[in-house]
C-alpha positions in Angstrom: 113.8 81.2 116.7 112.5 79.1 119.7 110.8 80.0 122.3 111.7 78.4 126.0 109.1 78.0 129.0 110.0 78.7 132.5 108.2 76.8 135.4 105.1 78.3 136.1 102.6 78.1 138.6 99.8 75.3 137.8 96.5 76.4 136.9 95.1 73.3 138.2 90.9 71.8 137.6 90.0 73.8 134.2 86.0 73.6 135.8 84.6 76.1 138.1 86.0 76.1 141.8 84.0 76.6 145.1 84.7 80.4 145.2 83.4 81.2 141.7 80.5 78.7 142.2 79.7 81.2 145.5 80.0 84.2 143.5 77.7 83.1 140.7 75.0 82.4 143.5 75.4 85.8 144.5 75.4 87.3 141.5 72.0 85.3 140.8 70.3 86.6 143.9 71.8 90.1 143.3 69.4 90.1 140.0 66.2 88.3 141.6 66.6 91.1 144.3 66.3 94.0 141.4 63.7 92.2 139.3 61.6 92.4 142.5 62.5 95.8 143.5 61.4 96.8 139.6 58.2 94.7 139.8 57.0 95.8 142.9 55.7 99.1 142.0 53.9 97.7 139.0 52.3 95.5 142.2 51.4 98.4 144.7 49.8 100.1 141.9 47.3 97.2 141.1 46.4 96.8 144.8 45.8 100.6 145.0 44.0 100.5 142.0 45.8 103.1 140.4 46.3 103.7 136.8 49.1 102.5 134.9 49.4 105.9 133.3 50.8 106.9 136.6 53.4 104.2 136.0 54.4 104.9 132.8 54.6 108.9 133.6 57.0 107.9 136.2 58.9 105.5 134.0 59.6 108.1 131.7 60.3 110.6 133.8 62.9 108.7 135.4 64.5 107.7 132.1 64.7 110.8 130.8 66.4 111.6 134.3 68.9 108.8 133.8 69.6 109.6 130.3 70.5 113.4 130.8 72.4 112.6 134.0 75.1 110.1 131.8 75.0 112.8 129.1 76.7 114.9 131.6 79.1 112.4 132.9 79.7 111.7 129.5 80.8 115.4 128.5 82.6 115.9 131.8 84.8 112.7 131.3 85.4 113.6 127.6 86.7 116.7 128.9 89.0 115.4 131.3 90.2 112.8 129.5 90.8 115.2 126.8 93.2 117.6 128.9 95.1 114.9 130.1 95.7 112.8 127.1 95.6 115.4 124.2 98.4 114.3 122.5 96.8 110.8 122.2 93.5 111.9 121.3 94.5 114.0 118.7 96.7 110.7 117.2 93.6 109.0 117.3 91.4 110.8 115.6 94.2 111.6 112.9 94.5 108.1 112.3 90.1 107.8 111.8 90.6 110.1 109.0 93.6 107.8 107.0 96.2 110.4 107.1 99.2 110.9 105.9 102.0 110.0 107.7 103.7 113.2 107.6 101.1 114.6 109.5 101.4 111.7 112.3 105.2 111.8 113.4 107.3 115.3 114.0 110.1 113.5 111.8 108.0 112.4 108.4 108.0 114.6 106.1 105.9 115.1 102.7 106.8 113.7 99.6 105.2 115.6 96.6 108.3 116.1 94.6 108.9 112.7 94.7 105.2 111.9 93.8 105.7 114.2 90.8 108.6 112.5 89.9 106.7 109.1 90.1 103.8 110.1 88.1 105.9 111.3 85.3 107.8 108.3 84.8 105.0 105.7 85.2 104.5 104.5 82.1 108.1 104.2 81.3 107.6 101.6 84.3 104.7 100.1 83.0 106.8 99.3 79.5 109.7 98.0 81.6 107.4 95.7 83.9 106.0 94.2 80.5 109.1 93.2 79.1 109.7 92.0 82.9 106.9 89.8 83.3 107.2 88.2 79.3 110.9 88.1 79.3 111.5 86.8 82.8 108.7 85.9 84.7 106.3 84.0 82.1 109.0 81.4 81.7 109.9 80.9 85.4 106.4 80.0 85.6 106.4 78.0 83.0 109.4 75.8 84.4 108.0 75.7 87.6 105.2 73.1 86.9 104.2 71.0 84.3 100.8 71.9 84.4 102.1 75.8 83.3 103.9 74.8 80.2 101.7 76.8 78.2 101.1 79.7 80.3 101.3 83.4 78.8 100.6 86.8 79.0 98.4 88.4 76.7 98.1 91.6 78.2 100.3 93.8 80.6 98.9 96.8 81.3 100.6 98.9 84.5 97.5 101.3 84.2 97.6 105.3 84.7 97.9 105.5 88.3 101.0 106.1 90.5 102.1 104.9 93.6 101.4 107.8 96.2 104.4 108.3 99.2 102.5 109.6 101.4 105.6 110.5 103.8 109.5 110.0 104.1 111.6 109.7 106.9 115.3 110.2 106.7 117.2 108.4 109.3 121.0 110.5 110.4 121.8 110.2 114.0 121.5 106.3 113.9 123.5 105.2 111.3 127.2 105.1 110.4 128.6 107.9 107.4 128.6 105.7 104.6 124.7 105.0 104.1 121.0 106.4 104.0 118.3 105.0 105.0 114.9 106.3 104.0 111.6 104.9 105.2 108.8 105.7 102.4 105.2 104.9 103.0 103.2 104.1 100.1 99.6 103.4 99.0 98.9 102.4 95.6 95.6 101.9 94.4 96.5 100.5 90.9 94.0 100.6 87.7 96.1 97.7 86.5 94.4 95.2 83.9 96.6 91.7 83.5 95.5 89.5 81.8 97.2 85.4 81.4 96.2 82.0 79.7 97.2 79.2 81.9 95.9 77.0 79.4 93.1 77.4 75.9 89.7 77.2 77.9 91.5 78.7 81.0 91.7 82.7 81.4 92.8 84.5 84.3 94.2 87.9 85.5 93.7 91.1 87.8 92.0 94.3 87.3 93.1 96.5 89.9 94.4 96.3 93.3 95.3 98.1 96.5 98.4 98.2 98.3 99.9 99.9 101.3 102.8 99.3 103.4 106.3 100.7 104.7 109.1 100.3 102.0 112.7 100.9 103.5 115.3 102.2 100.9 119.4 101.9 101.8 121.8 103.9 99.8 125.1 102.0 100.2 128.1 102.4 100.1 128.4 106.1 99.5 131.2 106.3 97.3 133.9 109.5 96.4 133.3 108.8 92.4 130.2 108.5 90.4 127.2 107.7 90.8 128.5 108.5 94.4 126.2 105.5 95.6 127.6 101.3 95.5 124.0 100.4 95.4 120.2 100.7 96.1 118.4 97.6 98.7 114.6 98.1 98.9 112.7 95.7 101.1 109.2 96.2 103.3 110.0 95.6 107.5 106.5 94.7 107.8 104.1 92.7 105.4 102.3 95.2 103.2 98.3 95.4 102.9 96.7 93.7 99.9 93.6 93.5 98.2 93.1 91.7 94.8 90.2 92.7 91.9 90.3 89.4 90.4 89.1 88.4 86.5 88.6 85.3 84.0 88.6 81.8 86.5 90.7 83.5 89.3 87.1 85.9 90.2 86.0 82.8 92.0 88.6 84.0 94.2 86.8 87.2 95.2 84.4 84.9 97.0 83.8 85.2 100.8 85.9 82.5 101.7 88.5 82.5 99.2 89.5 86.0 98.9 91.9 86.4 102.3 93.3 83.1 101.0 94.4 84.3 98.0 95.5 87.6 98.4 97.6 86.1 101.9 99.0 83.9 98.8 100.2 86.8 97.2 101.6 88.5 100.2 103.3 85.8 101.4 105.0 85.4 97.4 105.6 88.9 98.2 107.2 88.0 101.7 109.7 86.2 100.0 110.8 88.8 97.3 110.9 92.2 99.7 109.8 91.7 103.6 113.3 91.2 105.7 114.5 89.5 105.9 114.6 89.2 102.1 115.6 92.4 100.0 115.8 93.2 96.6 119.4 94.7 95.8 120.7 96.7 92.9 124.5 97.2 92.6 125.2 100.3 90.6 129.2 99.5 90.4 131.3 96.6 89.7 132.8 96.3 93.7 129.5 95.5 95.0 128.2 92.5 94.9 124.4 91.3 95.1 125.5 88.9 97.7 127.1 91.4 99.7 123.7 93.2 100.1 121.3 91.1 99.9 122.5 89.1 102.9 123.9 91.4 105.3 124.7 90.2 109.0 122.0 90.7 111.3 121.7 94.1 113.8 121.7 91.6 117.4 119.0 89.4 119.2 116.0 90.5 121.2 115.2 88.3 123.7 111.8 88.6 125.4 110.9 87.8 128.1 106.6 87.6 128.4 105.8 87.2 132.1 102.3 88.4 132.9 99.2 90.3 132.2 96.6 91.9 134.9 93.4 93.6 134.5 92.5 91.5 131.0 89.1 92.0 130.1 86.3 89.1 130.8 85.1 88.0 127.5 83.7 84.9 128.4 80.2 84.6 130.1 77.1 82.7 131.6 73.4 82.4 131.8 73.0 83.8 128.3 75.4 87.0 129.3 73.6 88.3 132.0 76.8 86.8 134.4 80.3 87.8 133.2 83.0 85.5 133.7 86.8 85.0 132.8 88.8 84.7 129.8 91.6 82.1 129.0 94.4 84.4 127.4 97.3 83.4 125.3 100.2 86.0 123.4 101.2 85.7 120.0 104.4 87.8 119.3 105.4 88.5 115.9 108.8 90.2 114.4 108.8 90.2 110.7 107.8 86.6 109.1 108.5 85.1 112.3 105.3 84.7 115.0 105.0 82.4 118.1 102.2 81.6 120.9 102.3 81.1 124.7 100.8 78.8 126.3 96.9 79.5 127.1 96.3 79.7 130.9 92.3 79.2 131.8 90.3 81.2 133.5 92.0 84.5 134.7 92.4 88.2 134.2 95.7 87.9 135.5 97.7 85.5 133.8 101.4 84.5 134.5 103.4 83.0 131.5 107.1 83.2 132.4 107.9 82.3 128.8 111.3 83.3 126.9 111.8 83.8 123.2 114.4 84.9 120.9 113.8 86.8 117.7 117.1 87.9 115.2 116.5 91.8 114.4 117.8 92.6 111.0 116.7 96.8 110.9 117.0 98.6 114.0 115.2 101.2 114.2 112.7 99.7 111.8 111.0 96.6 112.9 109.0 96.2 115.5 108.1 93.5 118.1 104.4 93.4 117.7 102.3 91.6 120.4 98.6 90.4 120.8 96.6 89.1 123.7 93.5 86.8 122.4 91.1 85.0 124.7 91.0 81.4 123.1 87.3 79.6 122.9 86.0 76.8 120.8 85.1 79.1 117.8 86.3 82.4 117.2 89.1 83.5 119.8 88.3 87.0 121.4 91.1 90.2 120.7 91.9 91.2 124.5 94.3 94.2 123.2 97.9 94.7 121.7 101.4 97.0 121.4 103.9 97.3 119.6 107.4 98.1 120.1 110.4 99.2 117.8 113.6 96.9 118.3 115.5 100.3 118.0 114.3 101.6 121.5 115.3 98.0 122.7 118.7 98.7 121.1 118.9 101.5 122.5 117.9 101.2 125.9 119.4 97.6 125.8 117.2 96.3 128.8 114.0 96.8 129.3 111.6 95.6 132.3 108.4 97.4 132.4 104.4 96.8 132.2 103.3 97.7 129.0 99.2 99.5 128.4 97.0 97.3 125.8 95.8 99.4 122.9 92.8 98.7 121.0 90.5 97.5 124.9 88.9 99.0 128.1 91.7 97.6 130.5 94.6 95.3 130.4 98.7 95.4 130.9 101.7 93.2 130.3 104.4 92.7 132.0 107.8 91.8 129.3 111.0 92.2 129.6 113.6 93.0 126.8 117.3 92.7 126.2 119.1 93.7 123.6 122.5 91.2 122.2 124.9 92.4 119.9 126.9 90.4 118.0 130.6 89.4 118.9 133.8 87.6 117.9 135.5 87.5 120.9 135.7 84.0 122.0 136.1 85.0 126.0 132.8 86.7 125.8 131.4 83.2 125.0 129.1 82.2 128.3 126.8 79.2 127.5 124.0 78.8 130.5 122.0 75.6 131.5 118.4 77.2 131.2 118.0 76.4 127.7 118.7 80.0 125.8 121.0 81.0 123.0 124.3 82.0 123.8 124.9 82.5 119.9 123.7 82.6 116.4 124.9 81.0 113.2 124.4 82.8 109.9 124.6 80.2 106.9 124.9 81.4 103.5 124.0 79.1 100.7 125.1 79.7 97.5 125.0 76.7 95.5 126.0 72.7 94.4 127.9 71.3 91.8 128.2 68.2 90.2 124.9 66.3 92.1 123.7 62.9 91.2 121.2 62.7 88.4 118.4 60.6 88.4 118.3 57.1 86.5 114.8 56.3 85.2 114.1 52.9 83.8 111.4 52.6 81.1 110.1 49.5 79.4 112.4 47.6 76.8 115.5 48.2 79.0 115.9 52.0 77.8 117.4 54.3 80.4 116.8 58.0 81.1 118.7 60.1 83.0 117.5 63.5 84.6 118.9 66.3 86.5 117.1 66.3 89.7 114.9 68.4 91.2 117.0 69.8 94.7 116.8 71.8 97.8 119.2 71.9 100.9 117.7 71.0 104.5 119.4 72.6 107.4 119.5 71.3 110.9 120.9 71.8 114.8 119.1 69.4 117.1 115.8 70.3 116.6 115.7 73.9 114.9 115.1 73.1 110.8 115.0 74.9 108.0 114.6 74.2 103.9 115.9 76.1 100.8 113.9 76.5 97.8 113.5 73.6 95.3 115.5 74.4 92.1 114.2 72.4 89.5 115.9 70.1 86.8 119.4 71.0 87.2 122.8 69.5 88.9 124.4 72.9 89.4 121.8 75.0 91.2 122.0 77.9 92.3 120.4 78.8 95.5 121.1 82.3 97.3 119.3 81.9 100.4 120.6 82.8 103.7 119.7 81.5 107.1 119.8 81.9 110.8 119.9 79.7 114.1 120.2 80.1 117.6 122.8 78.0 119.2 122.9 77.1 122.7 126.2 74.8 122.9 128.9 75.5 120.8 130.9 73.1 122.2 128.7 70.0 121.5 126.9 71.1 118.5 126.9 70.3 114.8 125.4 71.9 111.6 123.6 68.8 109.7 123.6 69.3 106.1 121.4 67.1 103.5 120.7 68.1 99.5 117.7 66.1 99.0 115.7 65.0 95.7 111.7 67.2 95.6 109.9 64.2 94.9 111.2 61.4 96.5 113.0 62.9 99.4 116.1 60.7 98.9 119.3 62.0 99.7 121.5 63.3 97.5 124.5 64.3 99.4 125.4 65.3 102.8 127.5 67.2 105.8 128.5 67.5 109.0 130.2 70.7 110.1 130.8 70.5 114.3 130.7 74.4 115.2 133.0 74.3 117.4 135.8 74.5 114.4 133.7 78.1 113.6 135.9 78.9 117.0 139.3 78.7 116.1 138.9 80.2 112.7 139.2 84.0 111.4 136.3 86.5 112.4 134.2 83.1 113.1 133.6 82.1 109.8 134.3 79.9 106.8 133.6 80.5 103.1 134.6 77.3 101.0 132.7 74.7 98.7 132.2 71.5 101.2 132.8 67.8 99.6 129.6 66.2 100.0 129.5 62.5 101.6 127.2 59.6 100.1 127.0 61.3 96.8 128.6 61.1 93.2 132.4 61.5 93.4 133.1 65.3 92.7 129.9 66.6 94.1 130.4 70.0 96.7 128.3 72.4 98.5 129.5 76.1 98.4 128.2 77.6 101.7 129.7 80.4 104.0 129.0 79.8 108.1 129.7 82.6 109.8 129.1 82.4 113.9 128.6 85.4 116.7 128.8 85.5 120.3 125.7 87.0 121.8 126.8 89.6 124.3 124.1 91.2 126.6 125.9 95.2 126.5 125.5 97.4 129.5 123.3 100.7 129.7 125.6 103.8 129.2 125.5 105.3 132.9 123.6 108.3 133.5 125.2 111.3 135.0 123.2 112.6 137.7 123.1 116.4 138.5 124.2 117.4 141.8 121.4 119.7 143.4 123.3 122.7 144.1 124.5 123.1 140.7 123.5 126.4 139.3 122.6 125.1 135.9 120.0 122.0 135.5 121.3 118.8 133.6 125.4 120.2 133.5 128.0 119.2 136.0 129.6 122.0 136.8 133.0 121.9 138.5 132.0 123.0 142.3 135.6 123.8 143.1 136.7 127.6 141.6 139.3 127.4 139.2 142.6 129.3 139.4 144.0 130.4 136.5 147.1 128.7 137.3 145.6 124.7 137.8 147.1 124.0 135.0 149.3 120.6 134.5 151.1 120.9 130.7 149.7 117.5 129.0 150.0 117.1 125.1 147.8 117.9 122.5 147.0 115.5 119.3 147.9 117.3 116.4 145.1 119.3 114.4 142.4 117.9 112.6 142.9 115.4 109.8 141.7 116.4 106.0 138.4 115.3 104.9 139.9 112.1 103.4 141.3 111.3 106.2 138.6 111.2 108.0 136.5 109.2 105.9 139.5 106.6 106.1 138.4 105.3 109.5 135.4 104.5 108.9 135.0 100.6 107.6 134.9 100.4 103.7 131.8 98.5 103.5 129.9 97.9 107.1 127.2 96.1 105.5 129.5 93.4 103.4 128.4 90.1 103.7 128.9 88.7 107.3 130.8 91.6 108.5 131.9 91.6 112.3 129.9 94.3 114.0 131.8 94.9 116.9 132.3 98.6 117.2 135.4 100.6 117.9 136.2 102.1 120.7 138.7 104.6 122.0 140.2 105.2 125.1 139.0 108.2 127.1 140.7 110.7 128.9 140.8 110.8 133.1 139.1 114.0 134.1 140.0 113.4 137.8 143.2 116.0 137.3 143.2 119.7 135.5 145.0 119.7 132.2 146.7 121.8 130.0 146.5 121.2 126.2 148.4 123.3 123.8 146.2 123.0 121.1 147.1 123.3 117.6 144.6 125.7 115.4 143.1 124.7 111.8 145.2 128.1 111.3 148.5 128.0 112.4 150.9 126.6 114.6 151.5 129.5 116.5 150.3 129.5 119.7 149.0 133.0 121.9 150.8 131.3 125.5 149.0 134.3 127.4 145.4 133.2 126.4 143.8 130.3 128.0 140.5 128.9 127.6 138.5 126.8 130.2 136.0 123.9 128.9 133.8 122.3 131.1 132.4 119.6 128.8 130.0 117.2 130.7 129.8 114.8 127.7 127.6 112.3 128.6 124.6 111.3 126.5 121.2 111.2 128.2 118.0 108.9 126.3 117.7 112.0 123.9 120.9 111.8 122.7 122.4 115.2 123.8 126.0 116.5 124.3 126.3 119.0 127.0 128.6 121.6 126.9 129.1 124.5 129.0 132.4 127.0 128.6 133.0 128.9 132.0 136.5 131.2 131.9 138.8 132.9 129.6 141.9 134.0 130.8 144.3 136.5 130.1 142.8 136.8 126.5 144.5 139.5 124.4 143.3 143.2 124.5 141.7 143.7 121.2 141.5 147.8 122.0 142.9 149.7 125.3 139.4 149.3 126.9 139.8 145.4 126.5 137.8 143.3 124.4 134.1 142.2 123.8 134.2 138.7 124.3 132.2 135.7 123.2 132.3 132.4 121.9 131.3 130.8 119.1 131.6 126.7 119.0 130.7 124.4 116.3 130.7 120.1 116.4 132.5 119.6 113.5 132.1 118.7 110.7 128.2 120.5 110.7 129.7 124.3 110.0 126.5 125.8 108.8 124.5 128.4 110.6 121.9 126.1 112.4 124.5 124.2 114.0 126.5 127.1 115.5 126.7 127.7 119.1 127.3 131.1 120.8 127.5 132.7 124.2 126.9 135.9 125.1 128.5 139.1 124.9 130.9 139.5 127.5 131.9 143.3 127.5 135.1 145.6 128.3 137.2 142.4 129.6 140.3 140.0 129.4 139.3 137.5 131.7 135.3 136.7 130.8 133.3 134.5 132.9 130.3 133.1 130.9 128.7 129.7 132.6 126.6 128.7 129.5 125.3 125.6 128.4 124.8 124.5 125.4 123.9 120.7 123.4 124.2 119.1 120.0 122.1 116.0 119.2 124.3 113.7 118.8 124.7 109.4 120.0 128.0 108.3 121.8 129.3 106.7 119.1 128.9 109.4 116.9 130.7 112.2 119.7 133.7 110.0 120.2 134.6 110.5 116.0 133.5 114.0 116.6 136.1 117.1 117.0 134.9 120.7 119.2 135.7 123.7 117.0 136.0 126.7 119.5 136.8 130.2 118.4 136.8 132.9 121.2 136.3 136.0 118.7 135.6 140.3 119.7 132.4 141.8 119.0 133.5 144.4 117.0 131.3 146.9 115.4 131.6 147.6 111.7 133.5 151.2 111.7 136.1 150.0 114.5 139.4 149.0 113.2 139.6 146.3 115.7 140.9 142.2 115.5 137.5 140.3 115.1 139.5 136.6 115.9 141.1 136.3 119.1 141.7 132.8 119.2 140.8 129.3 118.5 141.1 125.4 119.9 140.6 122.0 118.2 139.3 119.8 120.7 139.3 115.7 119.9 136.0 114.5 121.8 137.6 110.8 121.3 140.2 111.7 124.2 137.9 113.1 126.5 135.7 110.8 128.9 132.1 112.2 127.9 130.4 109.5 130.6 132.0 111.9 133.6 132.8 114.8 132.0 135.7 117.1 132.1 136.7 120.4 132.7 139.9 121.6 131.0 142.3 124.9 130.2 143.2 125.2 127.0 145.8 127.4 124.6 144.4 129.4 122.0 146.5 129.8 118.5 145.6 132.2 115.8 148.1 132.8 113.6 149.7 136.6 112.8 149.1 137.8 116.7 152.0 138.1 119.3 151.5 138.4 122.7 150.6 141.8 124.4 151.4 143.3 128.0 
């Protein structure tokens, strides 16, 4: 992540110009002219020789005036403000009372079956922690340290107590078949009592704590055999909240100005286990491997783009308060573990940074850009307001260029702009630019080293002692660095630690590569790895153990570099309703349409099976490093009137006489809808000698259940109904192109009639249709066991 600065517009002398020395003259004379217009009274009434009682009578009087005059304002504004921001107000005050989430956001929803179910097995996870934290954890401590060698648990106690989900969110329209992601936000507030030695005289441990945070869970891959899941990821988007009940030597910690230290100590040990972009990964089958999840390729890149702020509050001030000033604002924007600063610029409400930063996105939706304005000063800096923003909107949107409203303050925009990159390995689409951004990213994979120089110590009397060193890999491109973890006392270690850079010239470019000794920061082995060879390999990437140079003879590196083109994607066009349409949001065909525009054009064949189906989809999307370019199909040319003889899920046979016409305006809006809108049948066949009842039931396959059917009304006594209905289904672009249009025209028959309920049916394959323009269409109907009538 680096962040660029654009030329900006110098702020020049830091000290106080002509103007504001005017104003502050002003302002001066402004106040001596009320202090006399308050003291002059007390003044007339000496020389009139008055009583003060009058004085204070009128004081009062005019206070209580005053008083009951802003009580009013007061009550009318609440009021207005009220009508026009409900929605927000209500949020607010929701959020006062700690909530649950459920009761927040429309799409969380409770969670007290699975709170049941977590309060029942608790303390078969309190016996399974214990054996954890002796088994596994005690000597990992141990080995980390020579001061630790005798550290131990002497009591593990996970307490009564439950985590509590207070609210789960299911995510479907924004993810591919073959996973389920589910957002669960939990507070614990644990009776826990831990207890350690670290050594004889030295006791410490942890008596309770709190906890609360956002913990994302992926089911993936979903699988046709048992136990129908490859594999469970858990990780937290955002750091949790923590707070620590210390005991023994460690309660020194719950003093004033140790207690955020330690338990940010914790959260960042935390951080490293389970906030992204670290996850902890549990394969339930033998094809899926941890790697494979734990280290999935990014989502894209968000660029941002922070360019100014008006109407900032003035926090700082002169003459003991009584004359407001300026404030010298700065941003700090965070995404996950990764947080940068603008520059400050002095003195303004109406700063202009013009600064450009790059942050990789590993969930969207799911994390969030999260930005704060702060006035700096010499001592504590003042909060000027904040947002937030989920990268999924960015994602979706993939641009976007607007003044955001500070939360949290009286007053105060920003002005950022966003763009969304998705990952590519198309070489063509490679543009590198001369203003200093990224035109791609580099994911590095480190798995381990083999066979590493040891360490030769020499002791007294000649003797000789070798050790295995102490090791961690240091990554580097021009100035961007980055450091494994130190694995301790061994020549084979084993890292597992995945990385990310921003590169800006693969052309010129090189990946330096150095295993390096903990305490004496000699080098152990390095490697150079130019990325333009990354280029002209397969899918961009290369998975090998490296020969290390200036190291022992046999000693490698195994590492997989994997390198994307970052491709700034288009916004899907909007489809603008003309305004004589009859029916808002649908295109309707303006032109009437004879039932004889018809041009015979093939039809796919019918639907595939089930399997099928679930064969196009990519085995494993989140495999490690996977290419995330998505398909796409060819659409259809609506600019000519087509015939499709359509092939049922029935039968083969076809009805020739009975045509159905589809005007299907597909295109998606920022909701995410598929419009639909069925206009004629035509020479339908006559289910009694009156005609038929006629309507139309349609369903977006493969949701068949009752909620998701569409149907149009009734359309008595006719062959040739006219219906001009709309209808949607909620569904993304990506999602309607693998999608397929089940339409049955059927007769509404009554129950004692011995009449043909089916009339006909059509298949239609949304991946041939154009669904940005639209497309109006006859088509056959087929049911099998009918011939056609006269």
């Amino acid at each position: 992540m680096v962040g660029f600065d654009k030329p900006s517009i110098s702020t020049g002398n830091p000290g106080l110009s002509v103007k504001d020395v005017n104003q502050l003259i002003m302002e001066f004379l402004m106040f001596m002219m009320r202090a006399i217009v308050l003291c002059y009274p007390v003044y007339l009434t000496g020389s009139l020789g008055l009583s003060i009682s009058w004085i204070l009578l009128s004081m009062l009087m005019w206070t209580m005036w005053k008083n009951n005059r802003r009580w009013k304002d007061q009550r009318i504004d609440t009021a207005i403000d009220f009508l026009e921001n409900e929605k927000d107000v209500i949020s607010t005050e929701l959020k006062a009372m700690n909530m649950p989430a459920w009761i927040h956001f429309a799409d969380v929803e409770k969670a007290a079956w699975i709170n049941k179910i977590l309060q029942q097995a608790w303390p078969f996870f309190g016996m399974y922690m214990e054996k954890l934290l002796i088994e596994n954890i005690q000597p990992s401590v141990r080995s980390s340290s020579p001061h630790l060698k005798t550290f131990t648990f002497t009591k593990v106690h996970m307490g009564q107590k439950a985590p509590t989900i207070t609210g789960v969110r299911v995510y479907t329209h924004e993810l591919e078949t073959r996973e389920v992601i589910l957002d669960l936000n939990i507070t614990y507030e644990a009776d826990v009592d831990i207890d350690a030695d670290v050594k004889p005289a030295i006791k410490v441990g942890v008596k309770g704590l709190q906890l609360q945070g956002m913990l994302r869970v992926i089911l993936e891959p979903l699988i046709g055999q048992a136990p129908l899941v490859g594999g469970v990821t858990m990780f937290f988007i955002r750091r949790p909240a923590l707070q620590v009940n210390w005991t023994g030597m460690t309660n020194l910690l719950d003093g004033p100005g140790l207690s955020h230290l330690s338990e940010s100590a914790i959260v960042d040990i935390i951080a490293s286990l389970m906030v992204l972009p670290n996850r902890m990964c549990f394969p339930l089958i033998d094809q899926v491997k941890v790697d494979q999840m734990k280290f999935p390729l990014p989502r894209g890149v968000v660029r941002v783009h922070v360019l100014e702020a008006r109407d900032l509050v003035a926090k700082d001030t002169y003459m003991m308060g009584l004359v407001k000033g300026k404030s010298d604002p700065y941003t700090v924007l965070r995404v996950g573990n990764k947080q940068f600063k603008t520059k400050t610029i002095k003195e303004t409400l109406n700063p202009r940074w013009n600064e450009v930063y790059e942050f990789v996105i590993h969930e969207a939706p799911g994390q969030e850009l999260e930005v704060k304005l702060y006035d700096e000063d010499t001592d504590a800096d003042d909060f000027l307001g904040r947002f937030s923003l989920d990268c999924g909107d960015v994602k979706k949107d993939r641009e976007i260029d607007e003044w955001f409203t500070l939360e949290d303050i009286e007053t105060g925009q920003i002005h950022m702009k966003l763009q969304w990159f998705s990952l590519h390995t198309n070489p063509a689409l490679l543009q590198e630019t001369s203003d200093g951004l990224a035109c791609a990213m580099l994911a590095v994979y480190l798995d381990s080293a083999s066979n590493l120089p040891v360490s030769i110590h020499v002791q007294l009397k000649d003797c000789q002692r070798t050790n295995d060193p102490n090791s961690y890999v240091e990554f580097s491109i021009d100035q961007q660095s980055q450091k494994s973890k130190v694995v301790f006392a061994s020549k084979d270690p084993t890292y597992d630690e995945c990385f990310t850079f921003f590169v800006h010239s693969v052309n010129n470019q090189v990946l330096n590569v150095e295993v390096k000794e903990h305490e004496k920061k000699s080098s152990l082995g390095k490697l150079t790895l130019p990325l333009v060879r990354l280029l002209n390999v397969s899918d961009m990437t290369m998975d090998q153990r490296f020969l290390l140079e200036r190291s022992g003879a046999n000693s490698q590196i195994k590492m997989k570099a994997v390198l994307r083109i970052l491709t700034l994607e288009k916004r899907e066009p909007k489809v603008v309703t003309p305004p004589d349409q009859g029916i808002p949001k649908v295109p309707v065909s303006s032109v009437p349409l004879s039932r004889t525009q018809t041009v015979p054009v093939p039809m796919p064949s019918s639907v595939s099976s089930y399997n099928e189906l679930q064969a196009e989809y990519t085995p494993y999307r989140r495999s490690t490093f996977v290419s995330t370019e998505p398909l796409r199909s060819t659409p259809s040319t609506p600019s000519q009137m087509r015939r499709y003889d359509s092939h049922s899920l029935l039968s083969e046979n076809s009805i020739a006489s009975s045509r159905f016409d589809l005007t299907d305006n597909g295109h998606l809006e920022s909701s995410g809808q598929l419009w639909t809108d069925p206009t004629h049948i035509a020479d339908l066949f006559s289910c009694s000698e009156r005609g038929s009842d006629t309507y139309v039931r349609m369903y977006l396959l493969p949701d068949q259940t009752w909620k998701h059917r569409k149907r149009t009304s009734v359309k008595k006594k006719t062959v040739n109904p006219v219906f001009n209905e709309t209808f949607e289904f909620a569904v993304s672009m990506e999602e309607a192109r693998t999608r397929k249009l089940d339409v049955a025209v059927k007769n509404n028959k009554m129950l004692h009639k011995r009449e043909r309920k089916e009339i006909g049916m059509v298949l239609i394959d949304m991946s041939e249709m154009d669904l940005i323009k639209g497309f109006t269409e006859w088509y056959e109907l087929t049911l099998p066991g009918l011939k056609k009538t006269n």
